[in-house]
N, C-alpha and C positions, 0 to 999 in steps of 0.2 A: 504494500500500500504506500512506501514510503518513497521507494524509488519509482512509481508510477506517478505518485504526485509532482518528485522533478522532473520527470522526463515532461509531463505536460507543464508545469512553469515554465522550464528551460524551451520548448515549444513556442508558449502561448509570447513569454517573453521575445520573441523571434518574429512573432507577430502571425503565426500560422495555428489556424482554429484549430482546437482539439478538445474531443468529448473524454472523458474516463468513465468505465464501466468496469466495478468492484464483481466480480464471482462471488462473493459475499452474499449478496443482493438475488440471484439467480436460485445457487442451491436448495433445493427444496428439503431443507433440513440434515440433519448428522447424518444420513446413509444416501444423502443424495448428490455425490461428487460424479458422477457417470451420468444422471440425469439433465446436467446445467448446459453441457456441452453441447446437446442438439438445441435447447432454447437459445442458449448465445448466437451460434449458428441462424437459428429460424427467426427469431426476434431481433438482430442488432447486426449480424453479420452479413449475410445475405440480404438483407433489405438496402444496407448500405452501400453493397459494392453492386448493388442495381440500378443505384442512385436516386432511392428512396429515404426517406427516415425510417430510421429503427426504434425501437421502444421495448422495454422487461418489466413486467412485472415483479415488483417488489416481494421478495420473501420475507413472512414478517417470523421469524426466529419465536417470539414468543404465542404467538395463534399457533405458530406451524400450521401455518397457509398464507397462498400467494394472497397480497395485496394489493395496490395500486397502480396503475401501468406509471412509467417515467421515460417521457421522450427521449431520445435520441437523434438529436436532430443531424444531418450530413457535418462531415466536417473535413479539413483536411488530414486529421489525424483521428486515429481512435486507438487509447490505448487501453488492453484490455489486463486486469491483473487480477491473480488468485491462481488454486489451484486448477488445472484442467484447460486454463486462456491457452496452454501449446501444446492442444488435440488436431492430431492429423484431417478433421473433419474442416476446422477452419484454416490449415494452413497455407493452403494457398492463399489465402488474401494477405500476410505478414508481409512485412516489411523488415521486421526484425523478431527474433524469441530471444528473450532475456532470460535467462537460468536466473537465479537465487538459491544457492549452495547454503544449507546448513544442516548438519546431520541428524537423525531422529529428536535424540535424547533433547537436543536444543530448540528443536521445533516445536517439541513436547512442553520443555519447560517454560519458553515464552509463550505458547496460548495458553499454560494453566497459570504465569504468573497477571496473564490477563482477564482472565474469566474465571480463577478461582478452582480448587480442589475437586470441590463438586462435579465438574466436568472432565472429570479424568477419564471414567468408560468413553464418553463420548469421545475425546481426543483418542483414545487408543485405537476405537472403531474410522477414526476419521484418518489416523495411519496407515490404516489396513488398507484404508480403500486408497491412498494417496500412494503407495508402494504397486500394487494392483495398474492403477492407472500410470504410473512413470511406468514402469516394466513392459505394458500393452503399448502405451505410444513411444519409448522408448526420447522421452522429454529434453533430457538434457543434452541425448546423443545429437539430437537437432540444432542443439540452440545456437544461434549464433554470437552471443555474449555471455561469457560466467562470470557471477558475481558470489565470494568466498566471504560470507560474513560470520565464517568463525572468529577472524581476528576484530574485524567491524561490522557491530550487527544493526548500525547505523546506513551501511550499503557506503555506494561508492560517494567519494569526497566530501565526508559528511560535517566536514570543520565548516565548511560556507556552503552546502546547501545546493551545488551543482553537480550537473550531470558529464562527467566525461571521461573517456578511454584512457585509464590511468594502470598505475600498478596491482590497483586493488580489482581490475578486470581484462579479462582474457579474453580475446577472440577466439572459438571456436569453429570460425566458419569454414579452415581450409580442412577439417577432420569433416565437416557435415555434409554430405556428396550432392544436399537438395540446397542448401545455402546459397549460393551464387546464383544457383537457379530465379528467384524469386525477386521480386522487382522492386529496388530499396534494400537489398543486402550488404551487409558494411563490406567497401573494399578494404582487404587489411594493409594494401600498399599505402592508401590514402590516409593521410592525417587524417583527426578529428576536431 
């Protein structure tokens, strides 16, 4: 969420429109990581790159049920984040897939130091499905940026709040065989 947030600052700052859409928001609750990914798709993805607006109905977490639609209006960016934003169903439309490297135990412990003990099965069940889903799309092998926030789990250049190709992130694109392919993939010859 954090580094989705600069990437669109660092954007909007540039002066080129861009909507964020949270997976958060999508999920149809703890067991529904497999479910988001045709909505995103149906609702925000494919509408967009038809050159319609898109729009998701809000998950509301505590009904556990869908609430409110929330436009999506075209833009020249959309950046999508959470788990499942780099399933091979929307990849053709990327531009780029940003990895976020951090190993279980720590994934574990930042949403339970966010949401509290209580949600321990749920977090463990939301592993399950989160190992399941990287393993089937094979997530990271794609990506074409990895960001290692063992050492900073603030993401990249997090002293001032901007976004850019530094120590703290790897290009992955010459390992990814579809990478190049895709229209908007970083050159790694090209500065940043």
């Amino acid at each position: 969420t954090t580094l989705a947030q600069r990437v669109a600052d660092t954007l909007s700052a540039r002066g080129e429109p861009v909507q964020i859409v949270h997976l958060d928001d999508l999920y149809p609750g703890w067991g529904g990581l497999a479910e988001a990914v045709p909505r995103l798709a149906e609702w925000v993805v494919e509408p967009l790159a038809q050159g319609r607006d898109g729009a998701y109905r809000r998950y509301d977490w505590g009904r556990e049920e869908y609430a409110e639609w929330h436009p999506v209006p075209g833009a020249d960016w959309l950046v999508v984040e959470g788990v499942g934003c780099g399933a091979r169903a929307v990849a053709s439309h990327y531009a780029l897939l940003w990895w976020v490297e951090a190993e279980r135990a720590e994934r574990m412990r930042r949403g339970l130091e966010r949401d509290g003990e209580t949600y321990a099965p749920h977090w463990q069940r939301w592993a399950e499905q989160e190992e399941a889903f990287f393993a089937r799309e094979g997530t990271r092998d794609r990506a074409d940026l990895i960001t290692d926030t063992t050492t900073s789990p603030e993401g990249p250049d997090a002293s001032d709040g901007t976004v850019s190709s530094d120590s703290t992130v790897s290009s992955d694109s010459t390992d990814s065989p579809d990478s190049t392919d895709r229209p908007g993939a970083p050159d790694p010859d090209r500065p940043s």
